[in-house]
N, C-alpha and C positions, 0 to 999 in steps of 0.2 A: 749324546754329549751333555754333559752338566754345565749348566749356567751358574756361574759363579755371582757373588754379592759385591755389589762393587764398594771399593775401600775409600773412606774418607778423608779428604785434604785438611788438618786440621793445624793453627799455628803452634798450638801447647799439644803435643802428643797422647798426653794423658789424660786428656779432658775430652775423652768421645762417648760422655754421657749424653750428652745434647741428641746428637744423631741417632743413639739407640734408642733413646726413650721415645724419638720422634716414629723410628720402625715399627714400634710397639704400640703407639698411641695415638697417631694421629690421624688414623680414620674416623676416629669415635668424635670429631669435632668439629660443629656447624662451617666451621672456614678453615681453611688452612693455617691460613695467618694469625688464626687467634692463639691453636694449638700451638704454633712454633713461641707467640709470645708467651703461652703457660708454660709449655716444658722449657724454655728460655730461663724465666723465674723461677720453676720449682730446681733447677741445676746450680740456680747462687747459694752461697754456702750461707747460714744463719749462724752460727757458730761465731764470736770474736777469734776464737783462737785459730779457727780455721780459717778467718780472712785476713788474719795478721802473715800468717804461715805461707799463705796464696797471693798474697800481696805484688811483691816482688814479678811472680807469674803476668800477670794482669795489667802490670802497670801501664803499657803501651793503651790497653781499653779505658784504662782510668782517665790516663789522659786525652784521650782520642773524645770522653765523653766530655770532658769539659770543656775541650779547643768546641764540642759543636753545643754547648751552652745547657744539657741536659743535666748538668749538675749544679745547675744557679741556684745560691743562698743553702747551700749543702754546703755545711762546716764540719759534720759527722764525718772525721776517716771509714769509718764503718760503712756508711752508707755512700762513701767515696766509691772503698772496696765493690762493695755491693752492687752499685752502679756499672763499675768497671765489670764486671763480671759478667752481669745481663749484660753489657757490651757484644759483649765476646760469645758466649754464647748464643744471642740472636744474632751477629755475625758468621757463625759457622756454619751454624742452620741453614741459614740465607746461599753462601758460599759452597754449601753442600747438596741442596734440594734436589737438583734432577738425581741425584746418587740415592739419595732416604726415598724418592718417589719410585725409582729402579727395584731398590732393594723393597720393597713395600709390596709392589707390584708379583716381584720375584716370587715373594713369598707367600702370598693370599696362590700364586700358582701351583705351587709345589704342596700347601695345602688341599688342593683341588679335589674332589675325587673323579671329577669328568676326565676322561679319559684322555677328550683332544689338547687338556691342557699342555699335555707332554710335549705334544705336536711343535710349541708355542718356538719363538724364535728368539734368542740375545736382540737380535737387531729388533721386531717387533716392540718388547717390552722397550726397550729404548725410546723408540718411537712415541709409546704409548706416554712414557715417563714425559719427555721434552713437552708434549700437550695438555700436561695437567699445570696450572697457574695456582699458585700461591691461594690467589682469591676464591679458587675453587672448595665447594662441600666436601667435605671429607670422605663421603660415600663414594666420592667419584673414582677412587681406588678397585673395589669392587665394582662398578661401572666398568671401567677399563677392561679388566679382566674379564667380566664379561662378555664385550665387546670383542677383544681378543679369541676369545670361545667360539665365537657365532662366527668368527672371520675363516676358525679353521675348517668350519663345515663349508666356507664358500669357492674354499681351493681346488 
């Protein structure tokens, strides 16, 4: 049976760059946390036109950032925008994690060329996913998988 990737709960539909880029990238980074803050900020738009355009989108993060004071003495719309955006995307990040840790996990497996990987479980990787903390090394992804490896030989 195929293990499916689990899908994303996301408020804006079409803003599930956040979560890919995290699939893709966030083992390569001393902490967890640091990664979701980079690929957080490389997903706000630098563009004027494009956060004129997205504005509207956003505006609930815009102002969600000001009611908690992360926008003090910012008079720049742009950097309003801007703000609001890193909002929302380390928001979903955050709101999404055991799901990017699943899918992350899913994927260094199916990768695999060890044979037991195949063996591996839905519930397992679950498992594995709900135990990795934000604050964790990034290698701990490959860890797991590993771990998951060596578990199949103990069955």
């Amino acid at each position: 049976m195929r293990i499916e990737k689990r899908d994303y709960s996301l408020e804006l539909s079409d803003q599930t760059d956040i979560c890919e880029n995290l699939e893709d990238e966030l083992s390569g980074y001393t902490y967890i946390c640091d990664g979701i803050s980079e690929q957080a900020d490389s997903c706000v738009d630098i563009y004027n036109h494009d956060l004129w355009e997205s504005a509207k989108d956003f505006q609930e993060w815009i102002e969600r950032a000001q009611k908690e004071g992360l926008s003090e003495g910012v008079t720049d719309l742009i950097k309003l925008f801007q703000i609001g955006q890193y909002q929302y995307y380390t928001q979903m990040a955050y709101d999404n994690e055991k799901e990017i840790y699943f899918n992350i996990i899913l994927a260094l497996i199916e990768g695999s060329e060890d044979e037991k990987a195949k063996l591996i479980t839905e519930e397992e990787i679950e498992e594995a996913a709900e135990e990795i903390d934000n604050n964790d090394n990034g290698s701990i992804f490959e860890e797991k998988v590993q771990e998951l490896i060596n578990n199949v030989e103990d069955k």
